[in-house]
N, C-alpha and C positions, 0 to 999 in steps of 0.2 A: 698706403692703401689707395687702389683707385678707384674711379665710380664703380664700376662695376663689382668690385667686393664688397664698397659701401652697401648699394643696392642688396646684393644678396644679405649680405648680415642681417642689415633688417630687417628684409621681409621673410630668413629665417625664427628670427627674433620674434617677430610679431605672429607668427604660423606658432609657434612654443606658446606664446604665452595667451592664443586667444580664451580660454579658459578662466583667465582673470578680468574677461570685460563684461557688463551685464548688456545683453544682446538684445534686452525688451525694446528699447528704444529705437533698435533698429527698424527699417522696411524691411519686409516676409523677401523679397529679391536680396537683400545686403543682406540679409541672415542667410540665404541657402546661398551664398557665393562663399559667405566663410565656412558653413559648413561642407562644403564640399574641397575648398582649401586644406582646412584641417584632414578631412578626412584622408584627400589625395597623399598631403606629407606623411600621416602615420604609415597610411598605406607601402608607400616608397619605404619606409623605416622598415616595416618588415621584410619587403624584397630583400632587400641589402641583409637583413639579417639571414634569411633563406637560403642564401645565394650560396648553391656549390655543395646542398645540404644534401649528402647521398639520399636519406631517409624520404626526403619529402619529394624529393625531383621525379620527374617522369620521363626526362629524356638524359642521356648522355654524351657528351661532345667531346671527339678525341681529334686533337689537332698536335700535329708533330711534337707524338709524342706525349702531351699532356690529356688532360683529362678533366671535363669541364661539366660539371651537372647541375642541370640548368631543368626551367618548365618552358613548356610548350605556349603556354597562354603568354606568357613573360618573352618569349623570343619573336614569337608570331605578333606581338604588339609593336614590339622596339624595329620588329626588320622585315621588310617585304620580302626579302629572299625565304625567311623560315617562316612566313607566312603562306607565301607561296606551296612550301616544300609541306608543311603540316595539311594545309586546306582541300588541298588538290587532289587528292589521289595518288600523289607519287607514292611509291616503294617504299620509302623515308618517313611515310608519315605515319606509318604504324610502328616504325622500326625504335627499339629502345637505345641505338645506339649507330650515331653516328660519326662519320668521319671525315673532315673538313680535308680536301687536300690543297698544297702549293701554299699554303699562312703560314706563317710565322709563328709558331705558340706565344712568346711574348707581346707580340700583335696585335692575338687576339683575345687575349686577358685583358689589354687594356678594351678591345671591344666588348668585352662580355662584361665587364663593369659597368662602363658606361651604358648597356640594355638595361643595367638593374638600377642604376644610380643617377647615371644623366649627367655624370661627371668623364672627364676622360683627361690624364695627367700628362699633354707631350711635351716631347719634347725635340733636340734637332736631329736625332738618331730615329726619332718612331714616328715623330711628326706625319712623312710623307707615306712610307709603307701603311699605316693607320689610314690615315685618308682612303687609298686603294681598295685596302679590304674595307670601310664602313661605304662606297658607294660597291664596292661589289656585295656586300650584302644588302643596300639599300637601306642601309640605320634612316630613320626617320629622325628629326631633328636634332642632327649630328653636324647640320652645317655650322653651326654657331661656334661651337667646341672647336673648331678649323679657323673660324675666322676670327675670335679672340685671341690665337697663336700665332697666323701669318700675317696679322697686322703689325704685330711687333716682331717679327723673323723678316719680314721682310726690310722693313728700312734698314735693318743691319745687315743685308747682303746674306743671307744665308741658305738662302733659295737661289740655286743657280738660274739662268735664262733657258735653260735647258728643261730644268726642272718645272719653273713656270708655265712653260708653252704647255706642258702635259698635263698638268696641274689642271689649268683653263680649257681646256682640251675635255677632262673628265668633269669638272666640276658644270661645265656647260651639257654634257650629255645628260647630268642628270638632274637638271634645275634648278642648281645650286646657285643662283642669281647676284648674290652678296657675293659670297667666291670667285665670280666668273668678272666682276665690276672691278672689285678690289687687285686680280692676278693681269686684268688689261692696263688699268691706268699702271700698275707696275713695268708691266711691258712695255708703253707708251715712255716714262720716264729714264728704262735702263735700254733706250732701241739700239743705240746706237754699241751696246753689246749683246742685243740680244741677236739681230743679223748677223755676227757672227759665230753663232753659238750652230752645234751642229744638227740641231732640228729646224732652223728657223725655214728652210725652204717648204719641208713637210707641212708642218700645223703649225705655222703663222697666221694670221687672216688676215683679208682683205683689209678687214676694218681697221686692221691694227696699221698698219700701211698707211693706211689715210688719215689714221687720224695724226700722227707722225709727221707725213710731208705736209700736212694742212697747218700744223703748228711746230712745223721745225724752226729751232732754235737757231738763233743768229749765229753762234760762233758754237761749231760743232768739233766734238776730236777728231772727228773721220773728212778726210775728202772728198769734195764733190765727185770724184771718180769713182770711191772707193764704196761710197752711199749709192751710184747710178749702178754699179757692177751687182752690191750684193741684189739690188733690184729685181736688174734684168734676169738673174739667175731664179729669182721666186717667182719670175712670172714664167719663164721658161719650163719649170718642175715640173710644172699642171699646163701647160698651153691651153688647152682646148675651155678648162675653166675658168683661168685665170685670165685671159687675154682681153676680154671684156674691160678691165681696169688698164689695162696697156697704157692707153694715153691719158688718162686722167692722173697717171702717176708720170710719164714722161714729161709733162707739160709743167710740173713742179721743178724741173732740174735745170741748172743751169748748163747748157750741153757745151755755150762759147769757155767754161772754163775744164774742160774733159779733150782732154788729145783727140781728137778728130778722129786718128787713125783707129782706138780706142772706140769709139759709138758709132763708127761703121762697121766694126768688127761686130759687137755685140747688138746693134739693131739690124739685122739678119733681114733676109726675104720675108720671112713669117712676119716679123714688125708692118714691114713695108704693104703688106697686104691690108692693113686699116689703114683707110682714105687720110683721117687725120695725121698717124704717124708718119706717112708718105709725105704728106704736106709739109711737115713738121722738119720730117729730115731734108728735103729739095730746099727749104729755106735757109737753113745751117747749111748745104751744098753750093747756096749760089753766095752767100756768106765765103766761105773759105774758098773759094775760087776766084771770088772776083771782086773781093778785098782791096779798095784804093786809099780808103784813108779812114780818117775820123770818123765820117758821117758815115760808112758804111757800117762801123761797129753799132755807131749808135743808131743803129736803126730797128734792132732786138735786144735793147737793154734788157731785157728777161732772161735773155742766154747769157748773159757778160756779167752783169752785175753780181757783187755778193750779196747775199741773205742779210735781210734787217737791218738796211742800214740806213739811217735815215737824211743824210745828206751823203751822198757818195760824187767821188771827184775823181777824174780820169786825166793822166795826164801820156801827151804823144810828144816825138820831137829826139832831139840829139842836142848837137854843139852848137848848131846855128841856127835852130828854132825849136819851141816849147811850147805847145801850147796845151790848156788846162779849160776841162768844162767840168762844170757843175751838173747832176742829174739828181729828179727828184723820183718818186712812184711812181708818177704816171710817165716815167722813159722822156720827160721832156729836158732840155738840156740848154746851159748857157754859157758863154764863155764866158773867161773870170782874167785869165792871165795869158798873157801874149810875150816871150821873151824872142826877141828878132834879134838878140846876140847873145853868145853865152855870157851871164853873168852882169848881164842890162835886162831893165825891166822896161 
């Protein structure tokens, strides 16, 4: 049992059994909290017993198919959508029966329980179509019941990167804040699959980009090339809004280890038009042109270097000379080894 059913247990437990404490003792404020405790649970006890009760219902909900009788007061509390639909004026709100199109009936029984219950049972089949419909009805504290589930679906991989980006996509439209915290750091930790996944150019964000190159990992499964490519492709999708990050996300790569031919191809005229990225690329151009030795490489240890490495050592030369420097973060460099014949030191 984990905290959380702990937690419930008891405070079922104790909601049951307030009847057996003498409450004189209490303060008049700690008497009406338990009294409206108790009240609230009895209350909910009779929903649940109500619920779906032809006799007593005022309204009726046919959704593919089935056939759901429910109150007005009960639906118009749990959901802004039939809140909306009862309060306003619409057509609907006088009407004794209605009909939900494009849900799922199974769907939306487990949503119509949870209006009445506050509970909601998913699972990896109903998980994400549930979500869908409780923000397209706007269930009112429904986000918990989401995030109690995809905390443990997620570390087992059961949410695609696919699924996630849309996920956080909706759950951010509707201020689902826990959701939207929980489905990023997700993203953040599977990027280097969720880039290739086939929404990531659409509804990926900025943010998520940055916070990725800002804390990329030393030893990655993807290639510096193949990490610069899916890049350039997500800022390409949107140009005109996304171009803004252009260089703050270029400036993170290392370009000395991307085939040349490669990041001319794909840093375009349109790159070229930010001052920086121009800068950026003429320096890597006077780089690969005019290339004479060591000292030339080491002169943008930021293009050459690999990621995280805390003493990195470069070594140049053939059969009749070797030589080896040391670099540290700040690009500064020392020599270490000098071999002036093969196989003498």
């Amino acid at each position: 049992m984990d905290q959380n059913e702990i937690v419930s247990k008891v405070l079922l437990t104790a909601v049951k059994d307030l009847d057996r404490f003498d409450r004189s003792d209490l303060t008049e404020s700690l008497q009406e909290t338990l009294s409206q405790l108790e009240y609230s649970y009895s209350l909910l006890q009779d929903l649940k017993r109500f619920q779906s009760n032809a006799t007593l219902s005022d309204v009726t909900i046919k959704v593919d198919g089935k056939v759901f009788h429910g109150h007005r007061n009960v639906l118009a509390a749990a959901s802004r959508y039939f809140e909306a639909m009862f309060a306003t004026g619409f057509q609907e709100s006088e009407a004794k029966e209605i009909e939900l199109k494009d849900i799922d009936g199974d769907i939306f029984r487990l949503i119509f329980n949870f209006m009445y219950s506050g509970k909601m049972e998913l699972s990896t089949d109903t998980a994400i179509p549930a979500f869908h419909v409780a923000t397209y009805l706007e269930l009112h504290n429904a986000e918990r019941s989401f995030v109690d589930y995809f905390s443990k679906a997620l570390p087992k991989k059961e949410v695609t990167p696919d699924q996630m980006l849309s996920l956080r996509e909706a759950a951010q439209a509707h201020g689902m804040q826990k959701l939207v915290d929980m489905f990023f750091n997700h993203l953040v930790i599977e990027f280097q699959h969720v880039m290739k996944s086939d929404l990531f150019e659409e509804k990926a964000s900025s943010e998520l980009i940055h916070e990725y190159l800002n804390n990329m990992p030393s030893v990655c499964d993807c290639s510096e090339e193949q990490l610069f490519t899916h890049i350039i492709h997500w800022l390409k999708y949107d140009w005109e809004q996304r171009k803004v990050d252009a260089y703050a996300f270029l400036k993170r790569f290392r370009l000395g280890l991307i085939p040349k031919d490669k990041v001319r191809k794909l840093m375009d005229d349109q790159f070229l038009e930010i001052p920086e990225c121009k800068e950026m690329m003429d320096d890597m151009t006077e780089m690969w042109t005019e290339f004479e030795g060591v000292e030339d490489l080491l002169k943008l240890p930021e293009s050459f270097l690999p990621r995280g490495m805390i003493r990195t050592f470069v070594a140049f030369g053939g059969q009749r000379e070797i030589r080896v420097y040391e670099g540290d973060a700040d690009g500064d460099w020392d020599a270490r080894l000098d071999f002036e014949a093969r196989g003498k030191r």
